[in-house]
Structure formats: structure tokens, C-alpha cells
mmCIF entry with sequence, helices, sheets and N, C-alpha, C, O atoms, coordinates in Angstrom:
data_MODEL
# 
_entry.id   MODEL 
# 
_entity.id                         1 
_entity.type                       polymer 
_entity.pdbx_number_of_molecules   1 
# 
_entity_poly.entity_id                      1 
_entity_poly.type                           'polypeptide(L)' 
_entity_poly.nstd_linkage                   no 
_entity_poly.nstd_monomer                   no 
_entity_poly.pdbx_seq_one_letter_code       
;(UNK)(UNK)(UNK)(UNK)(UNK)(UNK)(UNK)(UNK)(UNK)(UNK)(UNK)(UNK)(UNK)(UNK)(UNK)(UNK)
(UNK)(UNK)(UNK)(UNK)(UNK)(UNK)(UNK)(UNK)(UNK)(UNK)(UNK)(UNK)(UNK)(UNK)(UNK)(UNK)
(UNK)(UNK)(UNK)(UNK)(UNK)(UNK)(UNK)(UNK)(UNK)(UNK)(UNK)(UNK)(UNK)(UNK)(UNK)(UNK)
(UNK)(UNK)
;
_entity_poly.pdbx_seq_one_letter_code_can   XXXXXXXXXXXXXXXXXXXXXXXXXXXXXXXXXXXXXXXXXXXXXXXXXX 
_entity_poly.pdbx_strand_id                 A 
# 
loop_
_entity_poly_seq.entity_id 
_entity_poly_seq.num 
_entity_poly_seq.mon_id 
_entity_poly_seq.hetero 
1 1  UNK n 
1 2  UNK n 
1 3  UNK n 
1 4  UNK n 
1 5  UNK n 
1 6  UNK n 
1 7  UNK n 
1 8  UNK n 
1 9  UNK n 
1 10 UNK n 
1 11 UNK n 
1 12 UNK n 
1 13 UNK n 
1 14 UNK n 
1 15 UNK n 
1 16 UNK n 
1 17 UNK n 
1 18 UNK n 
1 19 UNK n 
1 20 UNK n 
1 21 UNK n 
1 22 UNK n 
1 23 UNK n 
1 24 UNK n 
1 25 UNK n 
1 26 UNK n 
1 27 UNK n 
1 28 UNK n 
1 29 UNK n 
1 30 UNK n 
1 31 UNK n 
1 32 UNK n 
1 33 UNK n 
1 34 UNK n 
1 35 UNK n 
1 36 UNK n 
1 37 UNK n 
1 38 UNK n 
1 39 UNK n 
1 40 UNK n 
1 41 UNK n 
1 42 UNK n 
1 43 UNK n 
1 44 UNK n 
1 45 UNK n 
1 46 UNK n 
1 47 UNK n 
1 48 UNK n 
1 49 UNK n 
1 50 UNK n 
# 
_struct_asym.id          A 
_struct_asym.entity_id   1 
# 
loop_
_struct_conf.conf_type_id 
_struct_conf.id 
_struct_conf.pdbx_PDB_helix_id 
_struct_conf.beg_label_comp_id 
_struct_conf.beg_label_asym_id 
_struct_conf.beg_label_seq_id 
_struct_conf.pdbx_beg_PDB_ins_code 
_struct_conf.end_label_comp_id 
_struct_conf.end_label_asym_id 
_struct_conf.end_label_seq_id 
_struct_conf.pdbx_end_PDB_ins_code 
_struct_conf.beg_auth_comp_id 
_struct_conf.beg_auth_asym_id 
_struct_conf.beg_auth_seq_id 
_struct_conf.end_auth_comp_id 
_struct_conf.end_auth_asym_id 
_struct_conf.end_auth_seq_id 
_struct_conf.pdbx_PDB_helix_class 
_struct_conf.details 
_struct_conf.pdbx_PDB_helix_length 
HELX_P HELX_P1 AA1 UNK A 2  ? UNK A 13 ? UNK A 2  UNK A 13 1 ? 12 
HELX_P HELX_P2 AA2 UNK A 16 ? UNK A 29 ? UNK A 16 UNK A 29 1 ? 14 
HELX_P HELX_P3 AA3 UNK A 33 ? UNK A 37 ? UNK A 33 UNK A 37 1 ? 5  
# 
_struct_conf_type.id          HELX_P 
_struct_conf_type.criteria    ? 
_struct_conf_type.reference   ? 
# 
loop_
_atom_site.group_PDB 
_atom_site.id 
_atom_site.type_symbol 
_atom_site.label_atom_id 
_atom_site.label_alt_id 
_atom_site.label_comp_id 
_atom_site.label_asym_id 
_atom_site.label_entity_id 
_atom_site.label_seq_id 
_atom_site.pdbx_PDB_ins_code 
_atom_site.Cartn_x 
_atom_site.Cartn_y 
_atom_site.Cartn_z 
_atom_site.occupancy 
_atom_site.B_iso_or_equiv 
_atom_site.pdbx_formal_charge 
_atom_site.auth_seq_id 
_atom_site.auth_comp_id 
_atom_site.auth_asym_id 
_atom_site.auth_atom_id 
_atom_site.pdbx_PDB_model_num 
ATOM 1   N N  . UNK A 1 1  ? 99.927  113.274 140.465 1.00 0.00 ? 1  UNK A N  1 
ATOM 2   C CA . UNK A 1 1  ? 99.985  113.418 141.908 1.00 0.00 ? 1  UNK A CA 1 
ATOM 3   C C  . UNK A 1 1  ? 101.454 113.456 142.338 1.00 0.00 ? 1  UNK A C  1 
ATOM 4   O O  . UNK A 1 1  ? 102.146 112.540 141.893 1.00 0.00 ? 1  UNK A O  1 
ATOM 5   N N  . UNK A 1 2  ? 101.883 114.106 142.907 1.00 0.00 ? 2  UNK A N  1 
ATOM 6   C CA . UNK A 1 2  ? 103.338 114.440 143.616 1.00 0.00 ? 2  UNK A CA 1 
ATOM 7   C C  . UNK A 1 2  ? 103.680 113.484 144.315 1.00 0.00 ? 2  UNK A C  1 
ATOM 8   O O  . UNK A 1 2  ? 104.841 113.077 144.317 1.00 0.00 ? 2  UNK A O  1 
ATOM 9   N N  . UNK A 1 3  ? 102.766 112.974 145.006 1.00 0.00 ? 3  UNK A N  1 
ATOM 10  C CA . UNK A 1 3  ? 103.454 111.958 146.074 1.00 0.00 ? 3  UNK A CA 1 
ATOM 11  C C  . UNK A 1 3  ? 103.902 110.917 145.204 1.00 0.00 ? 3  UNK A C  1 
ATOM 12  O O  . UNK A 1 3  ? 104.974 110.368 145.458 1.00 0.00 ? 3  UNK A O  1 
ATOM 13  N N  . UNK A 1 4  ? 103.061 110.485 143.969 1.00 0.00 ? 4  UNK A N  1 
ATOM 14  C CA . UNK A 1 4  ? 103.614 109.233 142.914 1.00 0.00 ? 4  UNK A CA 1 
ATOM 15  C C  . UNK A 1 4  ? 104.984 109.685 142.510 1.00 0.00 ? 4  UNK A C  1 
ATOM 16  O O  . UNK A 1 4  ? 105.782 108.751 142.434 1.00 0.00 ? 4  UNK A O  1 
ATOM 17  N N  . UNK A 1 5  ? 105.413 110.731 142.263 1.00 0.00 ? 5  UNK A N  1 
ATOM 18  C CA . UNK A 1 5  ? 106.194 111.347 141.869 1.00 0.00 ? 5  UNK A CA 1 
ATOM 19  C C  . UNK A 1 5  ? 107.454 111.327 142.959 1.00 0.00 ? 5  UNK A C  1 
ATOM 20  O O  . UNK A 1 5  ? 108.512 111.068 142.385 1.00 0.00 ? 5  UNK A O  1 
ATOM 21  N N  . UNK A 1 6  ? 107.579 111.513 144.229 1.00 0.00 ? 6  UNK A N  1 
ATOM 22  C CA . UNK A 1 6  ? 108.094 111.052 145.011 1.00 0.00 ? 6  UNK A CA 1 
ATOM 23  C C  . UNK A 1 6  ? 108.331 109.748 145.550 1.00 0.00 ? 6  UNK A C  1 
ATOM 24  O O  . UNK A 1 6  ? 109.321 109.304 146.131 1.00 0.00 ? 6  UNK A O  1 
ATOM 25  N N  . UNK A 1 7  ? 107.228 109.210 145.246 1.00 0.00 ? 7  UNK A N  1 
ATOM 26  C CA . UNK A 1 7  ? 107.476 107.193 145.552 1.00 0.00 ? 7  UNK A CA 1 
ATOM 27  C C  . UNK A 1 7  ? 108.547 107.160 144.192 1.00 0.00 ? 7  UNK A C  1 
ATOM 28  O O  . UNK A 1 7  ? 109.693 106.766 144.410 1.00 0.00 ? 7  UNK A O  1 
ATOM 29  N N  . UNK A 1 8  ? 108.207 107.534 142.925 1.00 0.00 ? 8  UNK A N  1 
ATOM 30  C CA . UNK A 1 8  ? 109.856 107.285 141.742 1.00 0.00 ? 8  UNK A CA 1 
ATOM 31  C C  . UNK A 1 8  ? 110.828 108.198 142.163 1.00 0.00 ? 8  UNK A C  1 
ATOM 32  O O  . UNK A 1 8  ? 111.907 108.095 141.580 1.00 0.00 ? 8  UNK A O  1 
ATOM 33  N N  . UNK A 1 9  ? 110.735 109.066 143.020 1.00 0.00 ? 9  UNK A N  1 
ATOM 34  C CA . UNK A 1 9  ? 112.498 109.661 143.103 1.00 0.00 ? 9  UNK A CA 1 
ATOM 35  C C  . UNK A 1 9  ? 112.932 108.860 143.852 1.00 0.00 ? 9  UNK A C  1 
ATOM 36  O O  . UNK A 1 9  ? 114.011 108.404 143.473 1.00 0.00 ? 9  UNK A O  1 
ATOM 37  N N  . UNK A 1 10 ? 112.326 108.213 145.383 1.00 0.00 ? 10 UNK A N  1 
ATOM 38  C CA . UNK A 1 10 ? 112.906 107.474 146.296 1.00 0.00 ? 10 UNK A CA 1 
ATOM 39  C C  . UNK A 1 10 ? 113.229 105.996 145.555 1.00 0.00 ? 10 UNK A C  1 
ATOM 40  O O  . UNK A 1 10 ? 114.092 105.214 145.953 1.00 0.00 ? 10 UNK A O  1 
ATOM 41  N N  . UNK A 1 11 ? 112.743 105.877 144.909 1.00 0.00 ? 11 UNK A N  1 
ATOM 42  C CA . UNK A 1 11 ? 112.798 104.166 144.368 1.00 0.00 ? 11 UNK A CA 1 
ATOM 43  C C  . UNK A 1 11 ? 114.282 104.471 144.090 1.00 0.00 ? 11 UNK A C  1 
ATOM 44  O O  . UNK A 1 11 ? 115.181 104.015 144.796 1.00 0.00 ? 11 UNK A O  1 
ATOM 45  N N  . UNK A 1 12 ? 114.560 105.537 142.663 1.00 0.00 ? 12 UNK A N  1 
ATOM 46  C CA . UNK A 1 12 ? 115.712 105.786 141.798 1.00 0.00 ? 12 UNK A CA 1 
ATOM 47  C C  . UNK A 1 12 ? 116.687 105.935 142.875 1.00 0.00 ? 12 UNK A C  1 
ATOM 48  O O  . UNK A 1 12 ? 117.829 105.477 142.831 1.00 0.00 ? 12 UNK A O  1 
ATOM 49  N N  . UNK A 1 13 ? 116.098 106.710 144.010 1.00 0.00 ? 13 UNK A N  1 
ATOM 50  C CA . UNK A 1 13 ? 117.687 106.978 144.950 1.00 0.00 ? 13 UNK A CA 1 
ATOM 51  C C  . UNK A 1 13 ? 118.105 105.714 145.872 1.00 0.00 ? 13 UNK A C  1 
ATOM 52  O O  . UNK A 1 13 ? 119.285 105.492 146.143 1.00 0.00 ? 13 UNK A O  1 
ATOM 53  N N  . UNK A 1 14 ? 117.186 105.016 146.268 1.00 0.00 ? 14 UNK A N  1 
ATOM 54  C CA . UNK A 1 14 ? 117.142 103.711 147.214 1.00 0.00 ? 14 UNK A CA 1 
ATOM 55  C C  . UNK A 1 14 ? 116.749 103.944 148.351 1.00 0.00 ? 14 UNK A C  1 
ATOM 56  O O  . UNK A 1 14 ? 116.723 103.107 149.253 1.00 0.00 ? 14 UNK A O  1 
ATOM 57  N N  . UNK A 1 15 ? 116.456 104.908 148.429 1.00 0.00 ? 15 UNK A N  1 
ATOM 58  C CA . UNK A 1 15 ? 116.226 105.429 149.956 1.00 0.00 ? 15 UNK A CA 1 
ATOM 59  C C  . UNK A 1 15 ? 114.880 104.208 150.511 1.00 0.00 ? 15 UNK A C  1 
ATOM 60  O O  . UNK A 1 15 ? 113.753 104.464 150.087 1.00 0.00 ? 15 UNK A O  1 
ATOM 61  N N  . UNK A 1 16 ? 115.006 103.211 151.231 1.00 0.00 ? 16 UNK A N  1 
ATOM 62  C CA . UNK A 1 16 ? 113.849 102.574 151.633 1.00 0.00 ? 16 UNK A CA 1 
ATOM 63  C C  . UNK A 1 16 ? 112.927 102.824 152.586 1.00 0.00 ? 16 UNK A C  1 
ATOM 64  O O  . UNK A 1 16 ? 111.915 102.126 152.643 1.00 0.00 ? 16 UNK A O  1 
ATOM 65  N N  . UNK A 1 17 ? 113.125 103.761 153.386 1.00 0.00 ? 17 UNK A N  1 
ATOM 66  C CA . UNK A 1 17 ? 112.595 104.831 153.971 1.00 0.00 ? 17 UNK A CA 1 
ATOM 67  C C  . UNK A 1 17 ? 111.748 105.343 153.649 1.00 0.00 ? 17 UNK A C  1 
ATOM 68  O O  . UNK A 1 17 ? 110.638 105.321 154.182 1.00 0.00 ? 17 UNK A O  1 
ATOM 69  N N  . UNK A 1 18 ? 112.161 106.077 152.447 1.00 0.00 ? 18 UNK A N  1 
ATOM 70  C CA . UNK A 1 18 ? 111.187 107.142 151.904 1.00 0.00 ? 18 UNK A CA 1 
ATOM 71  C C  . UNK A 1 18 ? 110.255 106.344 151.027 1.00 0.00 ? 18 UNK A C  1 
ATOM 72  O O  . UNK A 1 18 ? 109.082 106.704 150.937 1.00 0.00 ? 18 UNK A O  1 
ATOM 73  N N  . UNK A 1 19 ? 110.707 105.257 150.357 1.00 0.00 ? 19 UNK A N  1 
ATOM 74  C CA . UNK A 1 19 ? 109.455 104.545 149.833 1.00 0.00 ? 19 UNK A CA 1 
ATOM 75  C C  . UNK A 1 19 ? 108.257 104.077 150.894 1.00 0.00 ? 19 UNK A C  1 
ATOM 76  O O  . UNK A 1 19 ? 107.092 104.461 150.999 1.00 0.00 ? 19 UNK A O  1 
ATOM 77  N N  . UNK A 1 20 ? 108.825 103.346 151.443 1.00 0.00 ? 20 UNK A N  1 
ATOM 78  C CA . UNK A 1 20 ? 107.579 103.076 152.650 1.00 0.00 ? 20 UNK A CA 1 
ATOM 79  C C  . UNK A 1 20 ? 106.778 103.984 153.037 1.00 0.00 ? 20 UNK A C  1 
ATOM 80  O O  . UNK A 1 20 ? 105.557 103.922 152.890 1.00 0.00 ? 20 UNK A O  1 
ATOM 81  N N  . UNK A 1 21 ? 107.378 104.891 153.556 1.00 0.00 ? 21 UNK A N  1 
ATOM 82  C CA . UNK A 1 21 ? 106.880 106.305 153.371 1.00 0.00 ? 21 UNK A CA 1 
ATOM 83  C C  . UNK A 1 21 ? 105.732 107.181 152.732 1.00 0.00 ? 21 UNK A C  1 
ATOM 84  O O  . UNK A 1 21 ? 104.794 107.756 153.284 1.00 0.00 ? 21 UNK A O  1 
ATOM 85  N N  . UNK A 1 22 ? 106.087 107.110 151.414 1.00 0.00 ? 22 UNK A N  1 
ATOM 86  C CA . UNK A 1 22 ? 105.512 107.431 150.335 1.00 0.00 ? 22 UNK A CA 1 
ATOM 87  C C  . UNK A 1 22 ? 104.298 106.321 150.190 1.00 0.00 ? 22 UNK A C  1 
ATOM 88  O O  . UNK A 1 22 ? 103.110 106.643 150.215 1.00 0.00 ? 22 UNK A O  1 
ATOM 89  N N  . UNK A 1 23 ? 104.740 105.057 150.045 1.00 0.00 ? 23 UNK A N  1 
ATOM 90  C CA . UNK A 1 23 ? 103.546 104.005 149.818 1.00 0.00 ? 23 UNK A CA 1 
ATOM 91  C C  . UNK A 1 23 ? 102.431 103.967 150.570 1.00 0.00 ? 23 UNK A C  1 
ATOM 92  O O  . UNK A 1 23 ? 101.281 103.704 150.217 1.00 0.00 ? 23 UNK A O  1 
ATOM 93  N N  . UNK A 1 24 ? 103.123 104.428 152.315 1.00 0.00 ? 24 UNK A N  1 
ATOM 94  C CA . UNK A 1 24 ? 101.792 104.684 153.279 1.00 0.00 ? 24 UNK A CA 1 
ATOM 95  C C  . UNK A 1 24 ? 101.062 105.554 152.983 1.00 0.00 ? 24 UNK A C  1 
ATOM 96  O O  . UNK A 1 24 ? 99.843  105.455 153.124 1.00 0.00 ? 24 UNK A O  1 
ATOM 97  N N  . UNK A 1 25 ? 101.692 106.673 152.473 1.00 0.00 ? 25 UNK A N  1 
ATOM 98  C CA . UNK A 1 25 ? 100.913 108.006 152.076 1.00 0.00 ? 25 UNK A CA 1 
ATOM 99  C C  . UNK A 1 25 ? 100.019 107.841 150.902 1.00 0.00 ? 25 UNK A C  1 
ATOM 100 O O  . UNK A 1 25 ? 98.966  108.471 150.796 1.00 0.00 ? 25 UNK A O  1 
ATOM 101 N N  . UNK A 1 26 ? 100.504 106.870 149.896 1.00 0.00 ? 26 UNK A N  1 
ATOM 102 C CA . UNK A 1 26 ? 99.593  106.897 148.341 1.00 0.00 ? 26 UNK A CA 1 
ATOM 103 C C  . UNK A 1 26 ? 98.232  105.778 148.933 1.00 0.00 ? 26 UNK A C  1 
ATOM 104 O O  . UNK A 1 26 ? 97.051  105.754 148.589 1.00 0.00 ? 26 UNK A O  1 
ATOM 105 N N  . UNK A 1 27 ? 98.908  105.012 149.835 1.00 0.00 ? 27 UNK A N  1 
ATOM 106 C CA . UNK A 1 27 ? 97.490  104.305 150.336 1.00 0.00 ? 27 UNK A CA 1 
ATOM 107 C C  . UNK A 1 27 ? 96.689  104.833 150.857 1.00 0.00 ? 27 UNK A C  1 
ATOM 108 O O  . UNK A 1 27 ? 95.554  104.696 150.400 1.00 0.00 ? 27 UNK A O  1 
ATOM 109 N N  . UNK A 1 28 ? 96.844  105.491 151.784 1.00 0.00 ? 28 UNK A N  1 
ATOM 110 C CA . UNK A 1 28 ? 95.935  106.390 153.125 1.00 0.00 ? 28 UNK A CA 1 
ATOM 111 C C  . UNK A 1 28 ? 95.353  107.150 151.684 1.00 0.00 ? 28 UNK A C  1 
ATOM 112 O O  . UNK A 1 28 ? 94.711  106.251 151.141 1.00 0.00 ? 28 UNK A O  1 
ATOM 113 N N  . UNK A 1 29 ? 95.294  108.042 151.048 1.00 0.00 ? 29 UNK A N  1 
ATOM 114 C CA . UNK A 1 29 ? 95.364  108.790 149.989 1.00 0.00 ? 29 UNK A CA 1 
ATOM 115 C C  . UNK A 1 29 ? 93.861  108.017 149.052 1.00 0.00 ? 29 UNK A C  1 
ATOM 116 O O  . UNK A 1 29 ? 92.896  108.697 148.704 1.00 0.00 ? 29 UNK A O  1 
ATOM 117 N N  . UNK A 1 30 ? 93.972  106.690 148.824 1.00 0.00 ? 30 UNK A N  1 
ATOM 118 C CA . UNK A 1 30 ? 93.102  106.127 148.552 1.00 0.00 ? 30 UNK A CA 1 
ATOM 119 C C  . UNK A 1 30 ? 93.641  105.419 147.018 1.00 0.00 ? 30 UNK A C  1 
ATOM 120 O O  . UNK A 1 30 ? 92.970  104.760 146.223 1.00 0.00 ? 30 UNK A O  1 
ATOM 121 N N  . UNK A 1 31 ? 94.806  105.740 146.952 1.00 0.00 ? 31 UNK A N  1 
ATOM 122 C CA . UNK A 1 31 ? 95.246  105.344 145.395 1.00 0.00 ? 31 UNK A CA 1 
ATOM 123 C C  . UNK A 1 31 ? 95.477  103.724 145.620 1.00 0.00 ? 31 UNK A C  1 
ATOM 124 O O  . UNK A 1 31 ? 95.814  103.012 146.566 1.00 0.00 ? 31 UNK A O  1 
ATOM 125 N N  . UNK A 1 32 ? 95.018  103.476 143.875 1.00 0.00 ? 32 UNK A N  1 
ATOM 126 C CA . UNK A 1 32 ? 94.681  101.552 144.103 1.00 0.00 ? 32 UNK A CA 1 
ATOM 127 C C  . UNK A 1 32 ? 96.311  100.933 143.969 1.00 0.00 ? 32 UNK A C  1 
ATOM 128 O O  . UNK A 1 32 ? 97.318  101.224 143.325 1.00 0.00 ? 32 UNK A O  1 
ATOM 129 N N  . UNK A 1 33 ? 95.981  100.090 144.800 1.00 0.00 ? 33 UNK A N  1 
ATOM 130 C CA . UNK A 1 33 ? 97.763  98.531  144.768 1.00 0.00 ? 33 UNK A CA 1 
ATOM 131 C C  . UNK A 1 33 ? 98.467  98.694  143.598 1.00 0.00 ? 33 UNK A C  1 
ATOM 132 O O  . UNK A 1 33 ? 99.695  98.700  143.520 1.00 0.00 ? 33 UNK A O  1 
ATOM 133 N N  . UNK A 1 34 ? 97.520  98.857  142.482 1.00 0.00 ? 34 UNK A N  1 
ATOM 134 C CA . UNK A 1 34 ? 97.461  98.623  141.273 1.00 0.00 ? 34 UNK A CA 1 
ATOM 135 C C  . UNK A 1 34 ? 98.822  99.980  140.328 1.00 0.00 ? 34 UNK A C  1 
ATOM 136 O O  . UNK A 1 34 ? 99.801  99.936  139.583 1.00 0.00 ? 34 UNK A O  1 
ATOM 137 N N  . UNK A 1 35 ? 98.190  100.721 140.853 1.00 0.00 ? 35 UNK A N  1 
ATOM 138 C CA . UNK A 1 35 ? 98.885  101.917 140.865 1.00 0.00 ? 35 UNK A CA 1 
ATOM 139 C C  . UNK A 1 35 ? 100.092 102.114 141.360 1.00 0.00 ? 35 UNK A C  1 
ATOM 140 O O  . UNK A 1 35 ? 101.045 101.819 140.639 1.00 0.00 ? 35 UNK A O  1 
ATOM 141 N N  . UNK A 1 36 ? 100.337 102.653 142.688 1.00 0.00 ? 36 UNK A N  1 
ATOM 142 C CA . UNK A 1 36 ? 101.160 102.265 143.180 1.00 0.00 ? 36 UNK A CA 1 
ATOM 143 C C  . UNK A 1 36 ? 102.541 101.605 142.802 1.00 0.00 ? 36 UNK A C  1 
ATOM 144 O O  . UNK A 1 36 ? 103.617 102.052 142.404 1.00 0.00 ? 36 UNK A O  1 
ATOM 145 N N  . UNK A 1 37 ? 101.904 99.970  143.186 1.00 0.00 ? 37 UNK A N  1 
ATOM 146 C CA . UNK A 1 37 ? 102.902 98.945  141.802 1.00 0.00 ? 37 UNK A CA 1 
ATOM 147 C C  . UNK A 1 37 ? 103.326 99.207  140.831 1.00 0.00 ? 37 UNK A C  1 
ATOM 148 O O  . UNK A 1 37 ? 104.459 98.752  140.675 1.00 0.00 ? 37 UNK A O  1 
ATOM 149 N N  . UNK A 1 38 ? 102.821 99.946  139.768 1.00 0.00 ? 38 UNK A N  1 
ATOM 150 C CA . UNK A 1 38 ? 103.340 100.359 138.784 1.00 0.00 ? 38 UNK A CA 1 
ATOM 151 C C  . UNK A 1 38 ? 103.730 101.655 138.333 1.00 0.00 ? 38 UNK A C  1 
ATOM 152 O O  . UNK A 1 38 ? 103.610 102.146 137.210 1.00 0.00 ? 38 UNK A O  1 
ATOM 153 N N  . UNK A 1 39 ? 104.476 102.394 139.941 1.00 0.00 ? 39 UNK A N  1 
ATOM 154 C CA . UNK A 1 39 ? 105.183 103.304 139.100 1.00 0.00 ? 39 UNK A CA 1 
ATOM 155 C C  . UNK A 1 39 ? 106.840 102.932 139.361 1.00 0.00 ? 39 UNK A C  1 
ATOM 156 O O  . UNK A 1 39 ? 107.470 103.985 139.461 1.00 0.00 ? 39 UNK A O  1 
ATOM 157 N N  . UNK A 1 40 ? 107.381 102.185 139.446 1.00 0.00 ? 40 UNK A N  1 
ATOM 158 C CA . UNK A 1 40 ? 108.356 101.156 139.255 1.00 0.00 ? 40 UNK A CA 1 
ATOM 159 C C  . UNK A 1 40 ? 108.724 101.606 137.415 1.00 0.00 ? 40 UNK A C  1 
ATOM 160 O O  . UNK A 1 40 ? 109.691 102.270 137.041 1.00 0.00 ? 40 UNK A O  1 
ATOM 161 N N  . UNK A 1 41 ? 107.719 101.057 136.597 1.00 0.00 ? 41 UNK A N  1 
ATOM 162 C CA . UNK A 1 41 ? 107.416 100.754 135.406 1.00 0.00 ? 41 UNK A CA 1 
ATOM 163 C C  . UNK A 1 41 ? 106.493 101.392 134.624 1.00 0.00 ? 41 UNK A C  1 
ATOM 164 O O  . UNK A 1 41 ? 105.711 100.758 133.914 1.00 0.00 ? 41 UNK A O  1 
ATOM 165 N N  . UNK A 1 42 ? 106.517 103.182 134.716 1.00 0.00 ? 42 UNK A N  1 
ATOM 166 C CA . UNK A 1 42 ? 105.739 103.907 135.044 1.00 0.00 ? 42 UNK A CA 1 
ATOM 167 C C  . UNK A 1 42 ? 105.047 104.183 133.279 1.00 0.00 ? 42 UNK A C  1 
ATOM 168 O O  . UNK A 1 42 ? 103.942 104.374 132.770 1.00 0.00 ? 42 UNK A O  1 
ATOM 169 N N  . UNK A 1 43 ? 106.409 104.062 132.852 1.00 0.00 ? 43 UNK A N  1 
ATOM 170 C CA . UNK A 1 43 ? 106.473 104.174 131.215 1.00 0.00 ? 43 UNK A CA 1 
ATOM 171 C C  . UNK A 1 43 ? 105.588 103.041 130.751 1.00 0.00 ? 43 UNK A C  1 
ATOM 172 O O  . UNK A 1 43 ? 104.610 103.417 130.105 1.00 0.00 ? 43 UNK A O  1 
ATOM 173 N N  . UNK A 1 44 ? 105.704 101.796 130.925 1.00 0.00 ? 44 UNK A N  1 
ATOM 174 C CA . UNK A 1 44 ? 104.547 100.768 130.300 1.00 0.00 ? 44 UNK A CA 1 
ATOM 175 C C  . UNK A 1 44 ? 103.171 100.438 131.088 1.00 0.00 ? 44 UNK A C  1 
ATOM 176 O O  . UNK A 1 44 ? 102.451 99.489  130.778 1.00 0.00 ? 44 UNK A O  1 
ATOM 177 N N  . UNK A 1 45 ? 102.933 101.211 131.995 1.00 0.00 ? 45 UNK A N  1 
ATOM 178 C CA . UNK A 1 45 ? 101.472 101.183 132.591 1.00 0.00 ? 45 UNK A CA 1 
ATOM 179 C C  . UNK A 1 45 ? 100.261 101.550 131.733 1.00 0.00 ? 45 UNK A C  1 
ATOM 180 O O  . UNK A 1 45 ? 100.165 102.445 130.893 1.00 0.00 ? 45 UNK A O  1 
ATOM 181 N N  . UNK A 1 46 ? 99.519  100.810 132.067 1.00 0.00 ? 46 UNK A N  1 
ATOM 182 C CA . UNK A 1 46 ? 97.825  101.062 131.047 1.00 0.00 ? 46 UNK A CA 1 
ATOM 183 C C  . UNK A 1 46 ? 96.906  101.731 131.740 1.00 0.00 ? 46 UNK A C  1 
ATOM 184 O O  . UNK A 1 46 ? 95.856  101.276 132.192 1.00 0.00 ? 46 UNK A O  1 
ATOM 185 N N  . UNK A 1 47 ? 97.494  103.292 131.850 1.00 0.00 ? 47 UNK A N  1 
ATOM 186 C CA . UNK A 1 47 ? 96.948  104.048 132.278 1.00 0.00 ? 47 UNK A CA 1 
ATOM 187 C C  . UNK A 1 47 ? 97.534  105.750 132.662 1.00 0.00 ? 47 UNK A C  1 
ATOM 188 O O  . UNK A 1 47 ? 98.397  106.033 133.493 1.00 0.00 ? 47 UNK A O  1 
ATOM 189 N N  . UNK A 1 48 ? 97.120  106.266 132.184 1.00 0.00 ? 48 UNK A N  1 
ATOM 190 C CA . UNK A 1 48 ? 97.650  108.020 132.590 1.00 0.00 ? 48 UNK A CA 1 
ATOM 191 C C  . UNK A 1 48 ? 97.998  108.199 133.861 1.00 0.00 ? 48 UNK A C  1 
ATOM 192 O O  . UNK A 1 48 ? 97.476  107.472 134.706 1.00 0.00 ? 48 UNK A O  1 
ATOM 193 N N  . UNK A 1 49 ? 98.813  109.059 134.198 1.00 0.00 ? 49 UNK A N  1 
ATOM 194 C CA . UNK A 1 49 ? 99.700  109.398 135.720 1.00 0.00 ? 49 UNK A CA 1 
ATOM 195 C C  . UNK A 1 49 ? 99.451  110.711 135.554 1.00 0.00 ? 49 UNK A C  1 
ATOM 196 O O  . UNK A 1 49 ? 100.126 111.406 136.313 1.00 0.00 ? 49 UNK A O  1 
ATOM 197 N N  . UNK A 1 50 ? 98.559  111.445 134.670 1.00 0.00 ? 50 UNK A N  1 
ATOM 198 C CA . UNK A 1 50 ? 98.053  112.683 135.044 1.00 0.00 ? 50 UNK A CA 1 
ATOM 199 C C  . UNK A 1 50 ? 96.772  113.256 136.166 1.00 0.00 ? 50 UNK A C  1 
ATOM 200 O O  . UNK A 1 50 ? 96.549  114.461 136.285 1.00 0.00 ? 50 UNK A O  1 
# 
């Protein structure tokens, strides 16, 4: 999903803006806390981002 993909560019740039942003959007969206949270740490998540 792109927008996950955009919640990690804004993280990497700092923009706090655009995370909030992004986080409102992956929620409304229906994607779980769970998720979300872990694209921080996207590489050790127990679970596909495809």
C-alpha cells in the first residue's frame, strides 16, 4: 500500500506533519494499530507489506 510507504518516507525525513497525516489516512483506510506501528521497523515485522 503506498500510503505505508509514505508513513516510512515521512518518518525518515521527520516531517511530523506528514506522519500524522499519513497515520490518519492508514486508519480511516481500515489498516490495524498493529500495522501501522510497525512500519517504523518494517524489516522485522511478522508479516508481508505486500
Amino acid at each position: 500500500m503506498a500510503e505505508l510507504a509514505g508513513l516510512r518516507a515521512s518518518q525518515i525525513d521527520g516531517c511530523g506533519a506528514r506522519v500524522h497525516g499519513h497515520t490518519v489516512d492508514l486508519r480511516a483506510a481500515g489498516v490495524s494499530e498493529e500495522r501501522v506501528a510497525a512500519v517504523a521497523a518494517w524489516r522485522h515485522a511478522p508479516f508481508s507489506w505486500g
